[in-house]
N, C-alpha and C positions, 0 to 999 in steps of 0.2 A: 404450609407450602409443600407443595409437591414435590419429591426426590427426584424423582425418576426423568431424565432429559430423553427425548428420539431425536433422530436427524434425518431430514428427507434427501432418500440418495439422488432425484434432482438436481439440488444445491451443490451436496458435494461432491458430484461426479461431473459437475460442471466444469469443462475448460478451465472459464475465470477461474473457479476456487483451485481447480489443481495444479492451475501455473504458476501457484501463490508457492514462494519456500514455505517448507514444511514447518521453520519453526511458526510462520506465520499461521498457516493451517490449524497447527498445536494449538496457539493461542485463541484460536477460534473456537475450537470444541472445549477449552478449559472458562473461557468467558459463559459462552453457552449454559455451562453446566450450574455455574454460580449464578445464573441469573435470576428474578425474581419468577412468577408464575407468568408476570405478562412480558418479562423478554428484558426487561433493565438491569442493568448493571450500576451501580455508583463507584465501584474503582477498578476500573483497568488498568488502570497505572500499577495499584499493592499486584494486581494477580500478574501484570508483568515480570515485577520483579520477583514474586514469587516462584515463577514457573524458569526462570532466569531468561527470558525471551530479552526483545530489544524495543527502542520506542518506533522503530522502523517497521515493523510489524502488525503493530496497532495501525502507524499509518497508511498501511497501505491496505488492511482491511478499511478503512474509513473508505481509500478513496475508488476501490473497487465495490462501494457500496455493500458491504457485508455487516456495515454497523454506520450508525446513524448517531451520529455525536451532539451533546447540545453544549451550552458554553458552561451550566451547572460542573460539566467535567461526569456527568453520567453518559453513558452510551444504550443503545438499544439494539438487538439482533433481528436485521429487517428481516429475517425470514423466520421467526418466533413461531408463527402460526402458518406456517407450511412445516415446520418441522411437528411441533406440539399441539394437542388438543387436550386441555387440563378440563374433567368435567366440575361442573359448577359450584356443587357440594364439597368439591378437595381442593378446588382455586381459592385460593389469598390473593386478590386484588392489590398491585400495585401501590406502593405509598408517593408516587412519584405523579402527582395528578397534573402538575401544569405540565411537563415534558410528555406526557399522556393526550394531554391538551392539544399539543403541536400536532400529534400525528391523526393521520387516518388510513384505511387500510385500500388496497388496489381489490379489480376481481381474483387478482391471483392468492390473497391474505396475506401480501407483504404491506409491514410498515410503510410510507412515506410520508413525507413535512407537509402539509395542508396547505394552498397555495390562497394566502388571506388575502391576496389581491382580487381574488373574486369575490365581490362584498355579499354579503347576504347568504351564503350559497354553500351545505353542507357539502357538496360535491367537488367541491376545488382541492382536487390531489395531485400531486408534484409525483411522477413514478421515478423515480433518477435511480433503480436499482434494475434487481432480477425480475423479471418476468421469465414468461414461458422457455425463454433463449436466453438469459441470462446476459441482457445487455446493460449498462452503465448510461445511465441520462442522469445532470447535471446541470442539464440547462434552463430551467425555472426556478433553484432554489432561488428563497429570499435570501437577497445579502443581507439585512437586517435581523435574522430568524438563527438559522443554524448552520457554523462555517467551522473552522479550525485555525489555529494559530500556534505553531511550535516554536516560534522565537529561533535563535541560533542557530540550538542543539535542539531542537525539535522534544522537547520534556515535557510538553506541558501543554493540554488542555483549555485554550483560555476565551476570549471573546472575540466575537467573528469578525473576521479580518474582509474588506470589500475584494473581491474579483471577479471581472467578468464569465461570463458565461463559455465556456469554448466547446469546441464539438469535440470527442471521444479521440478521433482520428488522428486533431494534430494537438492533442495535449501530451506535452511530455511529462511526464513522471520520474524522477529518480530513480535508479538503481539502488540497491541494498548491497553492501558487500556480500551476501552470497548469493544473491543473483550474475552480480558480475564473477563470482569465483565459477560457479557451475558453469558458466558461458567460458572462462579461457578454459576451464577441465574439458568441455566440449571442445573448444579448438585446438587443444593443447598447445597452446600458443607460451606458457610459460611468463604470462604478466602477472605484476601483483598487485589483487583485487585492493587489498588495502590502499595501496600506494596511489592505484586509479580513482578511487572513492576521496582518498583525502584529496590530491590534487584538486577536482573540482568543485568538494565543501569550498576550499581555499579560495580558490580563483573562479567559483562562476562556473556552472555548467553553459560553457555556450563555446562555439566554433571560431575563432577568430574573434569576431563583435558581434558574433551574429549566435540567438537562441539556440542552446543542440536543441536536434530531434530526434537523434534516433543515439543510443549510448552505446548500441552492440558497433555500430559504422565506428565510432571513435576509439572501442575498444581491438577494433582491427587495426587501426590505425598506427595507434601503439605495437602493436603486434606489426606490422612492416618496416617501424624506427626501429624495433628492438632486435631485429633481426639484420636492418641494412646496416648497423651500428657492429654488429657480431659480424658482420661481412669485412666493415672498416680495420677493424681491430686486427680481424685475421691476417687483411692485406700488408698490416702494418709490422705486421711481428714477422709476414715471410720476408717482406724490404731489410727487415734487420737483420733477421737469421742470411740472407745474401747480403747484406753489407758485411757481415762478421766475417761470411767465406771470402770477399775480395780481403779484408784485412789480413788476414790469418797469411794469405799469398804471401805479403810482404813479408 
């Protein structure tokens, strides 16, 4: 197998990849690096905890399409062959042939899942990653084929879980605590990302009864209670400090 990994600066000069936290980022060039000659990986998980990253990390490369998960609990790096060209004399061919199987490749030489509802037909490819602009389609995989399922605490790699198809636009995605950290450092608003994160693990990312969509609007939100709240307090302690001076009269 070949040592030596390249990275095409495309990929990661790409918006998507650089709006990812960095330890996200990390974990992508250390996956990379382990992977086999044709782009597989079989534990993301050991090199998580190895590199002391988090499972939020992994998931959010999955779902900005920068790895292509199958229910084995193996992954694959959909831009393997935009970064790497291994020549054929130094290539060790993959041992992973049925998850080999699922894929085929775009004009661009990104990985994508084969879309086997075109019967008969080598040409049936699902593009749900990067292309030339680095956009995110998600709307053809087979629910039957390759999905993710994190349970709880999101730990765990397991068998695909049904969900419709939604457009880019209005899917919401979780925040990572340091995403929301870097977002109040930007506002300097003084909330805490923990505190924000657990709350709606707890109770439900949604607005009232209603789905959030957008988590920076809610993280404002908190940022005007936590401020009209520092208003109340103040008003309250000047009412006393002038009750104290009527008292003192007497």
């Amino acid at each position: 197998m070949a040592e030596r990994r390249m990275f095409a600066k495309n990929v990661i000069d790409s918006d998507l990849f650089l709006d990812m936290p960095l330890s996200t980022q990390a974990l992508y060039f250390h996956l990379a690096m382990r992977a086999d000659d044709d782009g597989f990986v079989n534990n993301p998980k050991k090199i998580v905890r190895m590199i002391g990253a988090d499972n939020d990390s992994l998931r959010i490369l999955i779902e900005k399409a920068f790895l292509i998960p199958f229910e084995t609990g193996i992954v694959v790096i959909k831009h393997w062959k935009v970064h790497n060209y291994i020549q054929s004399d130094r290539k060790k061919p993959t041992i992973y042939k049925a998850e080999k199987a699922l894929l085929c490749e775009d004009d661009n030489k990104c990985y994508n899942i084969r879309d086997d509802s075109v019967s008969n037909m080598d040409t049936g490819c699902i593009q749900h990653g990067y292309s030339t602009d680095t956009q995110v389609r998600l709307d053809k995989v087979r629910l039957d084929k390759v999905s993710i399922d994190y349970g709880d605490d999101k730990s765990s790699l397991t068998s695909p879980t049904i969900e419709k198809p939604v457009e880019k636009s209005k899917r919401f995605i979780k925040p990572t605590v340091e995403e929301v950290r870097d977002y109040c450092q930007e506002r300097k608003n003084g909330v805490n990302p923990e505190k924000f994160v657990d709350y709606y693990e707890s109770n439900g990312w949604k607005v009232g009864k209603n789905p959030m969509k957008d988590w920076k609007a809610a993280v404002r939100t908190w940022e005007k209670n936590r401020f009209d709240k520092q208003g109340d307090t103040a008003q309250k302690d000047l009412d006393i400090e002038k009750y104290k001076c009527v008292i003192n009269k007497f």
